[in-house]
N, C-alpha and C positions, 0 to 999 in steps of 0.2 A: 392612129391619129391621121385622117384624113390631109395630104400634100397635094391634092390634087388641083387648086385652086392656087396653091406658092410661087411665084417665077420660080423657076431653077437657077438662081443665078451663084446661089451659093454651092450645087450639084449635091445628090443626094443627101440627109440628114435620117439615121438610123438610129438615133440616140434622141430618146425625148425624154427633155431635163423638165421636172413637175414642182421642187421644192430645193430651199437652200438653206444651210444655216452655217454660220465661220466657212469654214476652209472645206463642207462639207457641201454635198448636191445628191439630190436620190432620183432617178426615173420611176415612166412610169410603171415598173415592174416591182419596183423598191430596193433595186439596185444601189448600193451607197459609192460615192465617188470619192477620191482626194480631189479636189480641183485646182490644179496649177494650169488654168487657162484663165480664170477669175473675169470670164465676159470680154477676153483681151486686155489683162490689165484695168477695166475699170472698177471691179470692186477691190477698191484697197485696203480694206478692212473686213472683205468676206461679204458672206451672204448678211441679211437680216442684223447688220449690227446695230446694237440698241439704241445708241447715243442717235445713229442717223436715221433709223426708221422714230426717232420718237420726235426729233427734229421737222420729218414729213409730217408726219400725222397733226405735231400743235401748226404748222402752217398750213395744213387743208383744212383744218378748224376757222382760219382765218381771209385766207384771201386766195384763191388758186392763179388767177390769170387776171392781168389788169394790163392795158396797151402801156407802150413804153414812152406815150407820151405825158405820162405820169410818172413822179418819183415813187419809185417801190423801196422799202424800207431794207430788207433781206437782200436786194441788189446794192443798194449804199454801204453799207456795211460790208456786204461779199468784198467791194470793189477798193473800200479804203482797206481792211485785211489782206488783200490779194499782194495791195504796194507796197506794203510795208514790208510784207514776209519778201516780196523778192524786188525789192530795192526800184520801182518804178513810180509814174507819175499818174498814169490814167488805166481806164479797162473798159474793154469795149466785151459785152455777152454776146454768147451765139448761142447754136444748139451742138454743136461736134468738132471733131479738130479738122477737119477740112474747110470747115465755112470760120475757122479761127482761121485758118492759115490764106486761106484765099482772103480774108480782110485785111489781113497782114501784108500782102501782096499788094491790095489795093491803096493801104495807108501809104505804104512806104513811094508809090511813084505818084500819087499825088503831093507827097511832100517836097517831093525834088520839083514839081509843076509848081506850087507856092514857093519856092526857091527863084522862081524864076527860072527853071532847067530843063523845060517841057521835054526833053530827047532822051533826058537821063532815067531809062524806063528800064535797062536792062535786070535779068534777075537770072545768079548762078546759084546752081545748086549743088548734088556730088548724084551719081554711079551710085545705082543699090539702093537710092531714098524711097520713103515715100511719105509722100503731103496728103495725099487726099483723093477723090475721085472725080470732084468735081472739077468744073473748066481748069480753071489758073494751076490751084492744084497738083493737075494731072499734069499738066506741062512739066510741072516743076519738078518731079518725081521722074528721078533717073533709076525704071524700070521700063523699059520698051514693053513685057505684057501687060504694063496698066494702061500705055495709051494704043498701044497697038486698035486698029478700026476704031477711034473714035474723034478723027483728025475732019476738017484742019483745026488743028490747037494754036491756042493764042500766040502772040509771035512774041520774042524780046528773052525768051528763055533759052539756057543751057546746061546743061551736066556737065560736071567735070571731073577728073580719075576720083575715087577717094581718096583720101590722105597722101593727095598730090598736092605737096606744099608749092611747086615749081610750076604747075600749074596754074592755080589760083593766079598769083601773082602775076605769069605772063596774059592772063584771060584778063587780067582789070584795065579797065578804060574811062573816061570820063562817059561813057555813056549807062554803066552800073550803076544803078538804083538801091541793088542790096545783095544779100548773100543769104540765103535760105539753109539751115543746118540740121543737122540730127549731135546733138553732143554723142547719141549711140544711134546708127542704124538700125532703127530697132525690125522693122519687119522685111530689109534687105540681109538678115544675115548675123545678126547682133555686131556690128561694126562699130568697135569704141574709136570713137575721134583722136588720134595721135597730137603729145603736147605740141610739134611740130606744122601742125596742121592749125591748133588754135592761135601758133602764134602767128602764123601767114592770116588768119581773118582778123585778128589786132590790126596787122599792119594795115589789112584791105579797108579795116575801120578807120585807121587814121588816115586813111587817101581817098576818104570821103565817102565808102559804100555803108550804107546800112547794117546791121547787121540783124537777121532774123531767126531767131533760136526758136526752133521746134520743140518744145519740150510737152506734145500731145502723151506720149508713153514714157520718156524719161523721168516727166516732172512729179513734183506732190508724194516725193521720197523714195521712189521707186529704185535709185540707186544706192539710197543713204542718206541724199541730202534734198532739201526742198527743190532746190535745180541741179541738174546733171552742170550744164553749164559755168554755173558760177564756181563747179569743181574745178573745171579747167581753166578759170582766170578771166573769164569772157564775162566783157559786161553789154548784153544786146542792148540794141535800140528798139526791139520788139521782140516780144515772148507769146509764143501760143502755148495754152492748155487746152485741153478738155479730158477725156477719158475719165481717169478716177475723181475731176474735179466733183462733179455730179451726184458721190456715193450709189451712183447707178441710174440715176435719170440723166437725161441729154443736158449736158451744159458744156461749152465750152467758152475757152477767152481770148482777147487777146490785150496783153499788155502792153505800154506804149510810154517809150521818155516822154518828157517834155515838150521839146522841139516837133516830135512828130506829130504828139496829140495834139498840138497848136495848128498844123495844117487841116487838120481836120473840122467841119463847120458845120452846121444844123443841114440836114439835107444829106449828105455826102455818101451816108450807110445806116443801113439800119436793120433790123429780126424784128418781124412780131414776135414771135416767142422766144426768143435771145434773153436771158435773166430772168426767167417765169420764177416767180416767188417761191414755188415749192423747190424749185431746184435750188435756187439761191440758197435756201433755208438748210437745205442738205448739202453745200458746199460749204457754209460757217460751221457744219458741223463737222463736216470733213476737217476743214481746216484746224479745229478744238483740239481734233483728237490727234494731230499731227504733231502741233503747238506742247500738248501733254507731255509734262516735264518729262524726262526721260524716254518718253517712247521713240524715236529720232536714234537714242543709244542704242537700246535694246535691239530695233531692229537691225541696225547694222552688226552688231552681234551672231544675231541669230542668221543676217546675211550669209558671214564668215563662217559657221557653222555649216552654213548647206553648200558656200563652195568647196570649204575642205572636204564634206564628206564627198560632194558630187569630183571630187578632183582623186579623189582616191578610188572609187568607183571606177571611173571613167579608165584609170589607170591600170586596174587590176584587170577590165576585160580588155583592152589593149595589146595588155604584156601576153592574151592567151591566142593574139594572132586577130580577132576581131574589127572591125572596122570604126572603131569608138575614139572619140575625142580628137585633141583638146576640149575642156572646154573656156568657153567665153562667155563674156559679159560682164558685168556688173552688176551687186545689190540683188533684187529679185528680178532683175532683166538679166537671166543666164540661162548657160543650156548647153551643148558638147555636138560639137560634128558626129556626123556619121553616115558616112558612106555606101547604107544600103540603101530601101526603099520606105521612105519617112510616112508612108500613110500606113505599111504593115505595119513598124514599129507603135504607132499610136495606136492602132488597133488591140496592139499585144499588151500595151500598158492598159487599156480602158478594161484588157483580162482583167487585168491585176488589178481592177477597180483604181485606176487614174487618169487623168486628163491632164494630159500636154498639147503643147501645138509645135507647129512647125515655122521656121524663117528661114528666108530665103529656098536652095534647090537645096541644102545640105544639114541644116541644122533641127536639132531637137528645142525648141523652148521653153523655159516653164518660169512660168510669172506668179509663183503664189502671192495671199494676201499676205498685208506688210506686217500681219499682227498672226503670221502661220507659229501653231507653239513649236517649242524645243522639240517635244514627242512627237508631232505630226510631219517634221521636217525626218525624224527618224522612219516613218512609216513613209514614208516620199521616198526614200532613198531605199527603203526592204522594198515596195512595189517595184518600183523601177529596175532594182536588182532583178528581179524574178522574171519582169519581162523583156529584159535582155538574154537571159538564158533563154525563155519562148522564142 
């Protein structure tokens, strides 16, 4: 498969993925894969699932693309389901979580401008995040190699320790506009948010900052629950999605109280293709099968299952002097330190016919789909075993 025309920006690609189905992916050699990388979290129910490829297909029977200066039916409905399931007022569409979170950026200091508080533009963030790659975004993302050469970046932003509750608190000023978060850090390291830490952005909410909950990789069940967030007792003033909203085409959101959505005016923002119908259409479905009685249980279940096994694992090559564990995380956002060289190890698993990924400089990830069976979460954990002994 001819690369010779690809930017390199993602650096070589030796693996070419041809066909998917559930928790399954084959090259083109007909290599069969486990896939605990699932596109980065956005297929949350695997490859080819039924409900939302038949979802796509009766929406491309009907309508593919229409400007958004029309009401789309599949974005109306996406957008009163979205409020419902996590307690908000408005939704604005994009196409991915960085242009959700950079509009999120952009609502929240125009709304302190409609306040009447033009100055109050500031936006903190945390050490290890990350938002996105575009402008605002990248600012806001407390990793120096995302913005490293791509300066000067917009001004008004800072990082702050992680779950530096003493922090926060001393960094708030009447010139914070809002508070940008990861309920987990997902691609700094899997960094679950300390309850200490949620209650210092309570307080920073009640002394008038914003709050803006990331939940592009946490949300849409990924830890158990619709939002990581609302685990922790937080109730944002704005919510990003995107990743699994999609079932795998480009959607993302941003959700918005009351108060903010009201600053907001015809003109202000806007995506041509932000809510394209077929995606919409494959995010009510998404959402269907999320809603589906019991499945919410089940997988938290089967969550508990792959940490205890992944914690007894992790444990057993530990105690033999190995460089293995803890692990962290949450739901299907876990994974286990490990202190060798994280691109040999993924290599040794993709032996083993698996796919993981990496977060942060130290950790192993693996994001299976949320509907991975009992059995296959057993062959996740025999693979993995085998290619730790490799």
């Amino acid at each position: 498969m001819d690369q010779s025309h690809l930017l390199q920006n993602y650096g070589p690609r030796d693996l070419a993925i041809v066909r998917g189905r559930g928790s399954w992916v084959w090259d083109d050699k007909g290599n069969r894969y486990l896939d605990c990388v699932q596109g980065v979290a956005v297929n949350a129910f695997g490859h080819l699932h039924p409900p939302v490829v038949a979802a796509i297909q009766e929406q491309l029977g009907k309508l593919v693309h229409a400007s958004n200066l029309y009401l789309l039916e599949p974005q109306a409905k996406l957008a009163d389901e979205l409020c419902a399931l996590a307690g908000m007022d408005a939704a604005f569409f994009c196409n991915s979580g960085t242009e959700a979170n950079e509009g999120a950026i952009k609502f929240a200091r125009r709304h302190w401008l409609e306040q009447g508080k033009p100055g109050k533009i500031g936006i903190l963030s945390f050490t290890h995040s990350f938002h996105g790659r575009t402008y605002a975004s990248m600012a806001a993302t407390g990793q120096e190699k995302i913005r490293k050469g791509f300066g000067p970046l917009p001004e008004g932003f800072r990082a702050l320790p992680v779950n530096d509750a003493g922090a926060l608190r001393a960094a708030l000023n009447d010139d914070i506009a809002a508070i940008l978060f990861e309920p987990i850090e997902a691609e700094g390291g899997i960094i679950p948010m300390e309850p200490a830490m949620a209650q210092a952005l309570k307080e920073a909410q009640a002394r008038g900052a914003l709050l803006i909950a990331d939940e592009v990789q946490t949300g849409c069940g990924r830890t158990g629950e619709f939002l990581a967030s609302r685990a922790l007792g937080l109730d944002p003033d704005l919510i990003t999605l995107a990743k699994p909203l999609g079932g795998g085409l480009p959607l993302g959101a941003v959700l918005l109280k009351k108060p903010v959505a009201a600053s907001i005016h015809a003109g202000d923002h806007g995506s041509t293709f932000g809510g394209n119908p077929v995606a919409c259409a494959a995010g009510l479905a998404v959402l269907a099968e999320l809603r589906r009685e019991g499945f919410l249980a089940d997988a938290r279940a089967r969550m508990a299952q792959l940490r205890a096994d992944l914690e007894s694992l992790v444990a057993a090559k530990a105690a033999k002097g190995g460089p293995w564990g803890p692990v962290v995380g949450k739901g299907f956002l876990i994974g286990f330190r490990y202190g060798g060289d994280l691109g040999a190890f993924q290599r040794a698993c993709r032996e083993q016919g698996l796919l993981v990924h990496r977060a942060g400089q130290d950790v192993i990830r693996l994001l299976p789909a949320l509907n991975i069976a009992r059995e296959e979460i057993g062959e996740l954990i025999e693979r993995l075993g085998k290619a730790m002994v490799e």
